[in-house]
C-alpha positions as CSV (number, residue, x, y, z in Angstrom):
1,X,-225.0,82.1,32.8
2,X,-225.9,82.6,29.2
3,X,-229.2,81.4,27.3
4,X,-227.0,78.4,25.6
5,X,-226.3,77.4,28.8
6,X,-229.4,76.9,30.4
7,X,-231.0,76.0,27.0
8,X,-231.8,77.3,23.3
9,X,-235.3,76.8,23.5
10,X,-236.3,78.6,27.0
11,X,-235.1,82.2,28.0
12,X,-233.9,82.7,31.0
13,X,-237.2,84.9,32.1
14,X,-239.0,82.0,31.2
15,X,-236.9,79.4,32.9
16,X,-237.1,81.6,36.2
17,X,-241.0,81.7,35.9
18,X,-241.2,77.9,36.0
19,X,-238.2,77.9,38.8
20,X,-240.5,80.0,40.9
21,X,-243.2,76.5,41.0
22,X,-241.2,74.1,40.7
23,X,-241.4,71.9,43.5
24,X,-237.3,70.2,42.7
25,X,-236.4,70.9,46.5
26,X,-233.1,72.6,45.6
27,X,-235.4,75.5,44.6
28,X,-237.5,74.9,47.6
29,X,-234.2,75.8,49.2
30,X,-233.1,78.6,47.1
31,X,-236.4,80.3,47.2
32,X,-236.0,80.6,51.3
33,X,-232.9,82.8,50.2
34,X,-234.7,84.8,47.5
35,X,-237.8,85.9,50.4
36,X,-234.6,86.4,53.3
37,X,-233.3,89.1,50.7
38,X,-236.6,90.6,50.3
39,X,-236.6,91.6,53.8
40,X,-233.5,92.5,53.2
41,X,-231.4,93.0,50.6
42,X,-228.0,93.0,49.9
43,X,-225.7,92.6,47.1
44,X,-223.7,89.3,47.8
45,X,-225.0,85.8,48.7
46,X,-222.9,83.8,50.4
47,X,-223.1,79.7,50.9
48,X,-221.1,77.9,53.3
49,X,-220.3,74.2,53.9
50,X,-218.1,73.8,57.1
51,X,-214.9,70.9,57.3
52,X,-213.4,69.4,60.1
53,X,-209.8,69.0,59.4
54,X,-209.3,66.5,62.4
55,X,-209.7,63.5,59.4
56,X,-209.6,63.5,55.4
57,X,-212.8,64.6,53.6
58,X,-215.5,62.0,53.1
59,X,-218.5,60.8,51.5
60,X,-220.5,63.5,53.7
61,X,-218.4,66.2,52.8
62,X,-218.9,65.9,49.2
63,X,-222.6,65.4,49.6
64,X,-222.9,68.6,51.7
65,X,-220.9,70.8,49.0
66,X,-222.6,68.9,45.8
67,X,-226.4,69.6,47.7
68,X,-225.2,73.8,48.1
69,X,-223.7,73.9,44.7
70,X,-227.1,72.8,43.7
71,X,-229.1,75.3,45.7
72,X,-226.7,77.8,44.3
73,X,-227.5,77.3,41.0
74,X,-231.2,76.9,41.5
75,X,-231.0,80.5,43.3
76,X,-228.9,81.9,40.3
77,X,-231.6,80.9,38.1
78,X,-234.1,82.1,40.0
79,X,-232.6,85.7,40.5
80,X,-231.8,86.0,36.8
81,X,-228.2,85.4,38.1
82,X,-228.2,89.2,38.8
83,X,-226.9,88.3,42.3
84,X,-223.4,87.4,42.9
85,X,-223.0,84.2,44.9
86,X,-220.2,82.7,46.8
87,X,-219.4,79.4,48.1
88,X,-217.1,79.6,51.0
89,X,-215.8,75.9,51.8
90,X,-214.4,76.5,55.6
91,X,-212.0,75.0,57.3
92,X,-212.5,74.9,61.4
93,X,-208.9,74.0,61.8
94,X,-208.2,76.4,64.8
95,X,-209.8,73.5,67.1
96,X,-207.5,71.5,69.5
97,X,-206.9,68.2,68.1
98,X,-208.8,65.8,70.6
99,X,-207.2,62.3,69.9
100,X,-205.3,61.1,67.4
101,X,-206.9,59.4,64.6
102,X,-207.1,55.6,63.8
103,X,-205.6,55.9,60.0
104,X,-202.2,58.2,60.0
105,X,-198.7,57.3,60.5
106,X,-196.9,58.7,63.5
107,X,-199.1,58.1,66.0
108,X,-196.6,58.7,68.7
109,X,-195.4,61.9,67.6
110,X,-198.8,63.1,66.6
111,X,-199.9,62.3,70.5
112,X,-197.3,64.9,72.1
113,X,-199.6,67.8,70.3
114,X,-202.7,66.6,71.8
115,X,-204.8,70.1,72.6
116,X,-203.0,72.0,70.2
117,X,-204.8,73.6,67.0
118,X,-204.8,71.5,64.1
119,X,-202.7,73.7,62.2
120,X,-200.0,74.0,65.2
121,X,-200.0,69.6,65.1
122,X,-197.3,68.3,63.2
123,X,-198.1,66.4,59.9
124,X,-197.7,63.1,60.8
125,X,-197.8,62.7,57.0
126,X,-194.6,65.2,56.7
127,X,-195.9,67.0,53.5
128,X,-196.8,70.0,54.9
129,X,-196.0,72.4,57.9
130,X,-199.2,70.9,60.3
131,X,-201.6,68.6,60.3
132,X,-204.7,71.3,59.9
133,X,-202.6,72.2,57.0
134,X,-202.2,68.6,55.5
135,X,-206.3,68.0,55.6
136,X,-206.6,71.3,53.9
137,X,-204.6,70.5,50.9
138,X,-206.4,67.4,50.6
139,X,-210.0,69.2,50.8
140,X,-209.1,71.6,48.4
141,X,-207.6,68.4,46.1
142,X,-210.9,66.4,46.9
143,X,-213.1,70.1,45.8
144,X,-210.9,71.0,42.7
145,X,-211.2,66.5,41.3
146,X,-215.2,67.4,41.4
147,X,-215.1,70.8,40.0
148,X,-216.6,72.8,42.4
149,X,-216.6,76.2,42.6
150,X,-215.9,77.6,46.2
151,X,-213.4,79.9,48.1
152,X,-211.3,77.8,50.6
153,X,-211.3,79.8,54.4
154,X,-209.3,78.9,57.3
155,X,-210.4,79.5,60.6
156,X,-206.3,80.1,61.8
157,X,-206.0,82.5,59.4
158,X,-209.6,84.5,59.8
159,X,-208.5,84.5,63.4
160,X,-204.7,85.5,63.0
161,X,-205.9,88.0,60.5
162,X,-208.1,90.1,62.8
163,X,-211.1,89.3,60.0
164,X,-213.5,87.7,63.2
165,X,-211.9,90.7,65.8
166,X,-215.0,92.9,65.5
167,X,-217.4,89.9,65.7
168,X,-215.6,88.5,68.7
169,X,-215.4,92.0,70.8
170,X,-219.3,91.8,70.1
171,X,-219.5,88.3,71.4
172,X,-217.6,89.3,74.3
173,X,-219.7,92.5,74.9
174,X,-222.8,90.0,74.4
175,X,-220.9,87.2,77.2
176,X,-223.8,87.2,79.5
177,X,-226.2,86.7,76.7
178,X,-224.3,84.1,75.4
179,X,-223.7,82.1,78.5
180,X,-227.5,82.1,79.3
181,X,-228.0,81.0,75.6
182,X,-225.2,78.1,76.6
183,X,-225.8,77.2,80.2
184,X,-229.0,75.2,79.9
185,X,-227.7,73.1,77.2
186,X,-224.9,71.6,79.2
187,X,-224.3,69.2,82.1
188,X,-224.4,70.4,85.0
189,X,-220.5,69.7,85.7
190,X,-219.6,71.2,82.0
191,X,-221.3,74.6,83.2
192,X,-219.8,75.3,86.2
193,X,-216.5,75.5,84.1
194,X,-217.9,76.4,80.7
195,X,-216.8,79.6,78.7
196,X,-217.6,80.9,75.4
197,X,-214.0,81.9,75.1
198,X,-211.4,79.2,75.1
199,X,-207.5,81.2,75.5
200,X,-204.7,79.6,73.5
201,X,-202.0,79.3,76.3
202,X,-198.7,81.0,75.1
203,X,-196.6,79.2,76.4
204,X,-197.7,75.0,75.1
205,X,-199.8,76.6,72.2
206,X,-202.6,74.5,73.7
207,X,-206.0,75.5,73.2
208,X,-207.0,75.9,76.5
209,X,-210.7,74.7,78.3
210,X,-210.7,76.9,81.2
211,X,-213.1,78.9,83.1
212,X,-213.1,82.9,82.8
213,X,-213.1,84.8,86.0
214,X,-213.4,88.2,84.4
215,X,-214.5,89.9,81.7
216,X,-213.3,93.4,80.0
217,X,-215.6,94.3,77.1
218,X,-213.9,97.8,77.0
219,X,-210.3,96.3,77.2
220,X,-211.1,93.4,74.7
221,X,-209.8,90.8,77.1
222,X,-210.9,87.8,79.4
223,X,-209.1,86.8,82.5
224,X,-208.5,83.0,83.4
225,X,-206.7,80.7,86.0
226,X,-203.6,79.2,84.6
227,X,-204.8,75.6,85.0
228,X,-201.0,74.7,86.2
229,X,-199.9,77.9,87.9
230,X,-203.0,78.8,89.4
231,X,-202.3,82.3,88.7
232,X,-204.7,85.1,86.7
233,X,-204.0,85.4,83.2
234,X,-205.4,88.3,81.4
235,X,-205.3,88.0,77.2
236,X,-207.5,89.8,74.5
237,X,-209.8,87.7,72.7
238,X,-209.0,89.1,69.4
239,X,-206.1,88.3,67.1
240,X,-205.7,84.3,67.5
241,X,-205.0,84.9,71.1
242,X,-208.3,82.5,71.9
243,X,-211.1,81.0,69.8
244,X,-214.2,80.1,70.8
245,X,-216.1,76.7,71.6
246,X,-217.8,75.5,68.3
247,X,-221.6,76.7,68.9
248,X,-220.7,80.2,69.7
249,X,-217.8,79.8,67.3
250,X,-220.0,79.0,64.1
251,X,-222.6,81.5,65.0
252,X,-219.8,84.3,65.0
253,X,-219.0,83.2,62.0
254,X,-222.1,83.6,60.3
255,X,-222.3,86.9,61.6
256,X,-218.7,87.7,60.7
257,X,-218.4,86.4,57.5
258,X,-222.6,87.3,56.3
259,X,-223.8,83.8,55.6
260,X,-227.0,83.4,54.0
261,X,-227.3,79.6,53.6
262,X,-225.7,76.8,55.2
263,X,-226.9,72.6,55.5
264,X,-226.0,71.0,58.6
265,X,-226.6,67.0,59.6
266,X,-230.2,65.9,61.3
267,X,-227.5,65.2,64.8
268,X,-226.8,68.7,64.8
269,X,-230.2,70.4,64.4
270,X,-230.2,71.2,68.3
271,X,-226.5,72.8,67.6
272,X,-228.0,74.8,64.9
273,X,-230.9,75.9,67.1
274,X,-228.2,77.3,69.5
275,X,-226.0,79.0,67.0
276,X,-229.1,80.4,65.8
277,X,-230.0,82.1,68.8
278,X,-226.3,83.4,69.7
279,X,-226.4,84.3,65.7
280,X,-229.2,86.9,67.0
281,X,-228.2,88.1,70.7
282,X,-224.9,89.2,68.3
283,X,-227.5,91.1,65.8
284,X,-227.2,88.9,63.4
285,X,-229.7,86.6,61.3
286,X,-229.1,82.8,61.1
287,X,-228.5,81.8,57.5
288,X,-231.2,79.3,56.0
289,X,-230.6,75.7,55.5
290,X,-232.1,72.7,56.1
291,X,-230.8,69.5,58.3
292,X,-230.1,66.4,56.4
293,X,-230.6,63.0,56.8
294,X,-227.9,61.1,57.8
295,X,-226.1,57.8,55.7
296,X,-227.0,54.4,57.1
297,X,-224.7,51.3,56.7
298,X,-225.9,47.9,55.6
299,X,-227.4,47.1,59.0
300,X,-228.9,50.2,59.3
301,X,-226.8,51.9,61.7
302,X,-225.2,55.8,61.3
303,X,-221.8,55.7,59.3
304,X,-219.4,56.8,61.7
305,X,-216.0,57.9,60.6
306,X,-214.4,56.4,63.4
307,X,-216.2,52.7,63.0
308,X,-215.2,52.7,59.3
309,X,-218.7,51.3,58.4
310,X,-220.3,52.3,55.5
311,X,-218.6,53.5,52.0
312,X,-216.2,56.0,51.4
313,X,-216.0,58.5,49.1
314,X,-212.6,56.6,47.1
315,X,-214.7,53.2,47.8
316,X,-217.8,54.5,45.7
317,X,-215.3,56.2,42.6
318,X,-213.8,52.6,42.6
319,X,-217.0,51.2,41.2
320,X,-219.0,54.1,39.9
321,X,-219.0,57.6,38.6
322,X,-218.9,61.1,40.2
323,X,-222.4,61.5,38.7
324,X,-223.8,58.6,39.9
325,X,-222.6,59.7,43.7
326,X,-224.2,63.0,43.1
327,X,-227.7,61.1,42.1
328,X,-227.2,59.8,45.4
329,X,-226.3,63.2,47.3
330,X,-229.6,64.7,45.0
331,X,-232.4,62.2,45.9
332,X,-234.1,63.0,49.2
333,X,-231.5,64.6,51.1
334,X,-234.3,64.5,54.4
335,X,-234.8,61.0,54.0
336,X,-232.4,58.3,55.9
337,X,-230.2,56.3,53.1
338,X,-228.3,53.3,52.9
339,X,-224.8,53.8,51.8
340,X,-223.3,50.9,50.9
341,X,-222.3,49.0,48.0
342,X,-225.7,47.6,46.6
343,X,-226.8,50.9,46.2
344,X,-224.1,51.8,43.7
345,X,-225.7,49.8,40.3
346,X,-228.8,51.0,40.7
347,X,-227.5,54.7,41.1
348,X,-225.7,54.2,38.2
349,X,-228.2,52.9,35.7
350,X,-230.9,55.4,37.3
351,X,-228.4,58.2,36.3
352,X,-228.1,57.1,32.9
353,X,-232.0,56.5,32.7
354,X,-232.4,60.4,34.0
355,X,-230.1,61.5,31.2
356,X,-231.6,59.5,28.6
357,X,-234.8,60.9,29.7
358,X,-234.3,64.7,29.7
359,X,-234.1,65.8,25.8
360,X,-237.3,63.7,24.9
361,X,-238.9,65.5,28.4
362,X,-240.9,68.0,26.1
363,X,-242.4,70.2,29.4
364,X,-239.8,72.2,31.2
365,X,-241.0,71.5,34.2
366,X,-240.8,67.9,33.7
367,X,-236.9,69.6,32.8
368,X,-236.4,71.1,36.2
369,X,-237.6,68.2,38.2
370,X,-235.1,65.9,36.2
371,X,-232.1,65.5,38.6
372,X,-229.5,65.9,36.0
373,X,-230.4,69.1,35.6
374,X,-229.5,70.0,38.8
375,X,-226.2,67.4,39.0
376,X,-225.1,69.3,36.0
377,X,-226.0,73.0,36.6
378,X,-228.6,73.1,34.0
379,X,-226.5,72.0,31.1
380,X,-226.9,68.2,31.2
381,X,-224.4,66.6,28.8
382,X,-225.3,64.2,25.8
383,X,-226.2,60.5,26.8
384,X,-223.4,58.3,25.0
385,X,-224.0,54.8,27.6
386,X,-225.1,52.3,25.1
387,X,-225.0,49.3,27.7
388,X,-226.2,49.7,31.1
389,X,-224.2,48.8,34.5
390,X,-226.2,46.1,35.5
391,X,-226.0,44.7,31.9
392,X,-222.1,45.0,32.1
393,X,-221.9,43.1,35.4
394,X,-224.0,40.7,34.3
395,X,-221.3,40.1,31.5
396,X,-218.5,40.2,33.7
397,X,-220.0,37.5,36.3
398,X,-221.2,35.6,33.2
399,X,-217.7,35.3,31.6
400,X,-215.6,36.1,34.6
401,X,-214.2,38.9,32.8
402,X,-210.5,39.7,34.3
403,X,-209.6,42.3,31.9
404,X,-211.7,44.7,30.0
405,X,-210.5,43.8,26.3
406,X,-212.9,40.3,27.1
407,X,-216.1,42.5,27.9
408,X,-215.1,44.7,24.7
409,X,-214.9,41.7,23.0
410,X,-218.8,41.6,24.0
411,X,-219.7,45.1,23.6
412,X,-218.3,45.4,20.1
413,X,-220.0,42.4,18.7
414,X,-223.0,43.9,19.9
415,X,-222.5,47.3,18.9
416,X,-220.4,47.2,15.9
417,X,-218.1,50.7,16.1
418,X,-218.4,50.8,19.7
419,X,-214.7,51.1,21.2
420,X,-212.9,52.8,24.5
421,X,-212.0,55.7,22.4
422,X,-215.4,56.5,21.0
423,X,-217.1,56.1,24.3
424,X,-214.6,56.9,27.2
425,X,-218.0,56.8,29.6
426,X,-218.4,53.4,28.4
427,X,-214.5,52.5,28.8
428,X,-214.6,54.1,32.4
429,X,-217.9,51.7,33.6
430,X,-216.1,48.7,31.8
431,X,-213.5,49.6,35.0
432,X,-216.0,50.0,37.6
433,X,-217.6,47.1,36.5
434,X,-214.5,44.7,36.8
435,X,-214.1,46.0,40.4
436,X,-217.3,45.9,41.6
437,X,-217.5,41.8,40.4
438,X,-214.1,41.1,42.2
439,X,-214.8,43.2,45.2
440,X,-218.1,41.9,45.8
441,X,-220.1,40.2,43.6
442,X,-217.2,36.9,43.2
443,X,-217.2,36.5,46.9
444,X,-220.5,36.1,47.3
445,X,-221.4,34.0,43.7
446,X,-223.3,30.6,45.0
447,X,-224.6,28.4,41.6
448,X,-228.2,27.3,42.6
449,X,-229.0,23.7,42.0
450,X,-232.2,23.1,39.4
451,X,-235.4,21.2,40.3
452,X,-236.1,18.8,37.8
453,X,-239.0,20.6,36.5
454,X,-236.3,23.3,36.3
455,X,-234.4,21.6,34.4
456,X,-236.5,20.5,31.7
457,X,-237.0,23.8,31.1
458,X,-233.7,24.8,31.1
459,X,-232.7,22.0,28.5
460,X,-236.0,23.1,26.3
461,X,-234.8,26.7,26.3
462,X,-231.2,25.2,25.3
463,X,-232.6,23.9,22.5
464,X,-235.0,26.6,21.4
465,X,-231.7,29.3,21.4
466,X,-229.5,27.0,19.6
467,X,-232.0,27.0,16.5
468,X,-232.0,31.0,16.2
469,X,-230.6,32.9,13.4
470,X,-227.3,34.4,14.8
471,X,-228.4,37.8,13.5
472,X,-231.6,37.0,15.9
473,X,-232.4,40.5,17.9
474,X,-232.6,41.1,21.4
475,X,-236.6,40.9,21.4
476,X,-236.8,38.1,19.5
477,X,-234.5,36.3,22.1
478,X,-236.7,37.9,24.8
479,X,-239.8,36.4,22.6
480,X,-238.3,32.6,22.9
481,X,-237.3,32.8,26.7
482,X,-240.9,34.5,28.0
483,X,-242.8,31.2,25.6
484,X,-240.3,28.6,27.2
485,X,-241.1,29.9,30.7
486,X,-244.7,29.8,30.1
487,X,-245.4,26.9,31.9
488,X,-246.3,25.9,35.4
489,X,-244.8,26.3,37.7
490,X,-243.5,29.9,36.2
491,X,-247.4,31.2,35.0
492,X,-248.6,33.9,37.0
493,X,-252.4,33.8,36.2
494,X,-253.1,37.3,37.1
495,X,-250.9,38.5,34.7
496,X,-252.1,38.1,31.2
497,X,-250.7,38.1,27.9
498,X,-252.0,39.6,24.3
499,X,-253.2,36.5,23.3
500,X,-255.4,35.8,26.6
501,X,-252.9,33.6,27.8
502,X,-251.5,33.8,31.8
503,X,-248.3,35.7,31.5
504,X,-244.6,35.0,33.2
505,X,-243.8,35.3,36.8
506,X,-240.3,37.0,37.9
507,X,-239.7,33.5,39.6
508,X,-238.7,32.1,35.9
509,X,-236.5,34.9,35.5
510,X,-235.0,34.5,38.7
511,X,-234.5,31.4,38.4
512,X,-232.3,31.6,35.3
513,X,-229.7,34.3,37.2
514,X,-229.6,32.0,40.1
515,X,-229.1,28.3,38.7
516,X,-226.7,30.1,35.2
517,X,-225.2,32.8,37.0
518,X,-224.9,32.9,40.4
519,X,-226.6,35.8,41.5
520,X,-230.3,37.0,42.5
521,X,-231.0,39.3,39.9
522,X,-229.8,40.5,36.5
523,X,-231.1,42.8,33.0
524,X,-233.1,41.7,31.1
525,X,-232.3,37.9,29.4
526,X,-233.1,38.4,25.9
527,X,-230.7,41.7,26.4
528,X,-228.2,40.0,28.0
529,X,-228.0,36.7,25.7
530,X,-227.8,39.2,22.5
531,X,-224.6,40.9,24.0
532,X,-223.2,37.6,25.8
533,X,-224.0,36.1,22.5
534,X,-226.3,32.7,21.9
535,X,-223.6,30.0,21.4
536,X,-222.3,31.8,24.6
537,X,-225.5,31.3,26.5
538,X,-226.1,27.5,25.1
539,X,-222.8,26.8,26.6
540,X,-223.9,28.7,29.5
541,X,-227.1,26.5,29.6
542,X,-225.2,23.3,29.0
543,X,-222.5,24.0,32.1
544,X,-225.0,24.8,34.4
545,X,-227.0,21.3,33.7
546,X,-223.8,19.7,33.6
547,X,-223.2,20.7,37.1
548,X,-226.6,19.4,38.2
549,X,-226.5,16.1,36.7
């Protein structure tokens, strides 16, 4: 990390100094790591985020590696980067495939390898050798579109390999620890069968659940009842020939593979609070971390991959940018969020407003607690977003837009020189913008009817554009809409204006979005009628009292 990349005007001494008290929680986090190496030093700090290769990535993996790449960062600036760091993006695609999922092809065939690990189930998909190895390609595809800089690690090959063989002869040496770690946990029924160790039968390839009825710590093995048999089966523990259930299995892994920091989900804190205590009866130390809130749908209910509620991660590029889904990822991961599709315009104009922001933020600290800061490793790029989302969709419901040469049409009367190829960001929201009116925005499009009060003021403010200048500017249209609304019933007495006068309630405002456009809410109108253009909006005007009459 060089001083031009963090900035010309700070040193990197000094930017750690005001890291130290910053209060931005991805150096909250990364200061946790900076004390653990304190008590204990070591050369190499390794992050983990964990997959589940039983379904495609989602929306929550790319908020759990986005949130570590951030508290990577923060703890390379805080350690002077004199600290090598890795990101280890793992893939726990040894487990036995449970049931078959709702949204692959094959079903049938996919059902005969029920029990088997994910990389021994046949790609329903038929572009790679298994099924693990078919949700791998498309993590490491989903990590590589975002940039991120990790090292990809499967669980069948850490196994096969004999890298996890020491750590599992000291879980097995540990068993009894383990299990009384385990037992209490479980239901009664689970624990009278319940082993740390699951063997891989040799025969079906199936990942066995089985009860152990012996032990060897010397020999390396554990001893089982062939479920169909009934006969003793003796097999190490090391070299793929079993793995173990996930608790135990994540806090070997820790230990195996020296994790200092790893996020979980809120539903899994009591899972971490296990793995944490099997992490120690191995002699290890449980990596820091925090538990996230979890993503809420529309009704307020837990996204669930298999109920389909909620937004996924392709859903959310459809309308808006990477950037704009990192905002989401950066803003109080402990805090419960809605994920769904009225979140996206407002993530996206907040985004821009953040960027806009940080060169005129003078103090550095005001710097670090800037969130594109951290979206963008310290080096946020230059703002270049002369029209905001909300203005865009306002343009596109306005004129339903069907292509995006008509909203350029809009844009490049009101910024002369502004075209796709001088402002790609632009051309790119123009797209998201298109979708997100078709997708959700036309459905739902109800014209409200004008009182009459209503529309007398509608015709007066008619009347009051037509007679502008058509160089007029934004303000001055602003000017002329706030004087026509100032009348009852649209005064809001508490509010007062320069002159003494009562000022202009949102319910004028409102009013014009609901009865001209459709729609709740919208930018600001004086904005909006100088990119729409004025004879625009008088037509605009005249439709919607045309409609009422």
């Amino acid at each position: 990390m060089t001083t031009a990349e963090i900035a010309p005007q700070i040193t990197p001494d000094e930017l750690k100094k005001l890291a130290e008290q910053s209060n931005a929680w991805p150096f909250e986090e990364a200061r946790k790591i900076v004390a653990r190496l304190k008590a204990k030093p070591k050369d190499e700090v390794i992050f983990e985020t964990g997959y589940g290769p039983s379904g495609l990535p989602h929306i929550g993996t790319f908020g759990e590696v986005a949130r570590t790449t951030m508290v990577r960062h923060a703890f390379r600036v805080l350690t002077g980067d004199k600290v090598k760091t890795r990101l280890i993006a793992f893939s726990d695609d040894m487990d036995g495939l449970r049931k078959v999922p709702d949204n692959v092809p094959n079903k049938d065939a996919l059902a005969l390898d029920l029990g088997k690990p994910l990389t021994q189930v046949r790609d329903p998909f038929g572009t790679h050798p298994s099924f693990g190895e078919h949700n791998n390609a498309r993590l490491r595809s989903f990590l590589d579109h975002f940039g991120f800089d990790y090292e990809f690690m499967s669980s069948t090959q850490c196994y096969k390999s004999g890298k996890f063989d020491a750590a599992l002869l000291k879980m097995l040496a540990r068993f009894d620890k383990v299990m009384a770690i385990m037992l209490p946990s479980l239901r009664e029924e689970r624990a009278s069968t319940y082993s740390p160790f699951l063997p891989i039968d040799p025969q079906t390839g199936i990942v066995l659940q089985v009860p152990v009825t012996a032990h060897d710590a010397k020999a390396g093995t554990i001893t089982y009842e062939h479920p169909d048999t009934k006969e003793p089966v003796t097999v190490p523990v090391t070299g793929g020939a079993c793995k173990l259930q996930w608790k135990p299995d994540w806090a070997m892994r820790w230990v195996a593979l020296g994790i200092d920091y790893e996020m979980a989900g809120k539903d899994l804190i009591d899972s971490v609070k296990l793995s944490g205590q099997i992490c120690k009866a191995l002699d290890g130390k449980p990596p820091e971390g925090f538990n996230y809130e979890l993503f809420l749908d529309e009704n307020g209910q837990k996204i669930s991959k298999s109920k389909g509620n909620g937004l996924t991660i392709e859903e959310w590029l459809r309308y808006a940018s990477p950037e704009s889904l990192s905002l989401f990822m950066y803003r109080e991961p402990k805090s419960a969020k809605r994920l769904y599709f009225d979140v996206i315009p407002r993530q996206v104009d907040d985004y821009q407003q953040f960027l806009e922001g940080y060169p005129r933020q003078q103090d550095w600290k005001q710097k670090l607690g800037n969130p594109v800061w951290h979206i963008h490793n310290g080096n946020p790029p230059v703002a270049d977003m002369p029209i905001s989302f909300t203005m865009l969709l306002t343009l596109v419901s306005s004129s339903n837009a069907e292509n995006a040469e008509t909203l350029w049409g809009f844009i490049g009367r009101y910024r002369p020189g502004v075209t796709p190829q001088t402002h790609p960001k632009l051309n790119d929201a123009v797209g998201y913008a298109i979708h997100y009116f078709r997708d959700f925005v036309l459905p739902e499009k109800k014209f409200r009817e004008p009182s009459e009060v209503e529309r007398k003021a509608l015709a007066d403010l008619r009347d009051a554009l037509a007679n502008l200048d058509p160089a007029v500017t934004a303000e001055d249209i602003q000017n002329v809409v706030y004087e026509i609304g100032r009348r009852e019933p649209f005064l809001d007495h508490a509010k007062k204006a320069k002159d003494g006068r009562p000022g202009v309630s949102l319910d004028w405002f409102n009013m014009l979005y609901q009865v001209l456009l459709g729609q709740e809410k919208g930018p600001r109108f004086g904005s909006f009628a100088a990119v729409y253009g004025v004879k625009n909006t008088v037509d605009m005007i005249d439709g919607a009292l045309a409609r009422s009459a």
